[in-house]
C-alpha positions as CSV (number, residue, x, y, z in Angstrom):
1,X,11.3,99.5,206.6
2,X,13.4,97.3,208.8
3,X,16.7,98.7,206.7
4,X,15.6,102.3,207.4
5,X,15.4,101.5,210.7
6,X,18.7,100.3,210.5
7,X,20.1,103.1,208.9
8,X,19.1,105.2,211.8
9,X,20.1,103.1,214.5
10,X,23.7,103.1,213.0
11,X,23.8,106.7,212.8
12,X,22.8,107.2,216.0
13,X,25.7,104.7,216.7
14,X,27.9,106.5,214.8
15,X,27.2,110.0,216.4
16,X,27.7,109.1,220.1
17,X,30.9,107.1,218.8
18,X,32.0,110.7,217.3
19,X,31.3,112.3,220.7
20,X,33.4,109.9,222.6
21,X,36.1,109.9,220.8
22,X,36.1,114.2,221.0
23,X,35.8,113.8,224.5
24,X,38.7,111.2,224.5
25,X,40.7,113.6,222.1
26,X,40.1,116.5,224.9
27,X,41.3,114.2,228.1
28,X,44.4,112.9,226.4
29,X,42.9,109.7,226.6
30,X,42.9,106.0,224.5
31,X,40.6,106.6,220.9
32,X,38.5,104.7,218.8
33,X,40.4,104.4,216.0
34,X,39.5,106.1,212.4
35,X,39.3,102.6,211.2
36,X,36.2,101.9,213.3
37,X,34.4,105.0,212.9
38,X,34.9,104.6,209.2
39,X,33.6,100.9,209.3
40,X,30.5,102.4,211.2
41,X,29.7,104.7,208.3
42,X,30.7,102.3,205.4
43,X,28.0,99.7,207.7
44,X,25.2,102.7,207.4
45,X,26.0,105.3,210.0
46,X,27.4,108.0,207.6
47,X,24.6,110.7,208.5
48,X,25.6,110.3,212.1
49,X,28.9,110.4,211.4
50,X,28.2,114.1,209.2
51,X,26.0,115.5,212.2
52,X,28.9,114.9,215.0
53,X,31.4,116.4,213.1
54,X,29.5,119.7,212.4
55,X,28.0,119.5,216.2
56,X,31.2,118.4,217.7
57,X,33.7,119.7,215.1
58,X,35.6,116.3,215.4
59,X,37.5,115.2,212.6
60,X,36.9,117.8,210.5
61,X,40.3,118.9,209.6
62,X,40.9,115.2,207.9
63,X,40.1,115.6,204.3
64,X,39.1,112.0,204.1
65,X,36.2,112.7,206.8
66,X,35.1,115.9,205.2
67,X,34.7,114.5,201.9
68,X,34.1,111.2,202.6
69,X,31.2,111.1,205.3
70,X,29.0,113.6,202.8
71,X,29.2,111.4,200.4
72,X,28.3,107.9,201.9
73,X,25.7,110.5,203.8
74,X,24.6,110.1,200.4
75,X,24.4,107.4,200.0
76,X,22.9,106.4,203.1
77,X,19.7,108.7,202.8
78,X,19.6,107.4,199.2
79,X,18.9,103.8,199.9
80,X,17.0,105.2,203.2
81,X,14.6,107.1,201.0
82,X,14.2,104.3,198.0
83,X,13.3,101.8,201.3
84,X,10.6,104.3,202.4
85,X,9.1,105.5,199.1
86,X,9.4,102.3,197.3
């Protein structure tokens, strides 16, 4: 349960990160850098990091992000779901 929990609190995480950075991108002003917001989603935040590029529509010419997020998305609800069924 604690690792589901987890997972959540890292997407969450990784959503407002996503957010920032848009709003950063619009002001001409200093980003967080793809390797963070990667590291975020490789450390559990993928879903988060899937929802603010379709509510923001950050990142989502970068084919890395577009394919990549999905899948450790994945992933993510994967383990998310074997923590809370088994």
């Amino acid at each position: 349960m604690l690792l589901a929990v987890y997972i959540v609190l890292m997407s969450v995480v990784l959503l407002v990160m996503m957010k920032n950075d848009k709003e950063r991108a619009r002001r001409n002003q200093y980003r967080i850098s793809e390797k963070t917001l990667w590291i975020t989603a490789l450390l559990g935040g993928a879903v988060g990091g899937v929802l603010g590029m379709q509510l923001f529509r950050h990142k989502t010419k970068h084919l890395s992000f577009r394919f990549g997020f999905p899948l450790l998305a994945v992933l993510d609800a994967a383990v998310f779901a074997a923590v809370l069924f088994f």
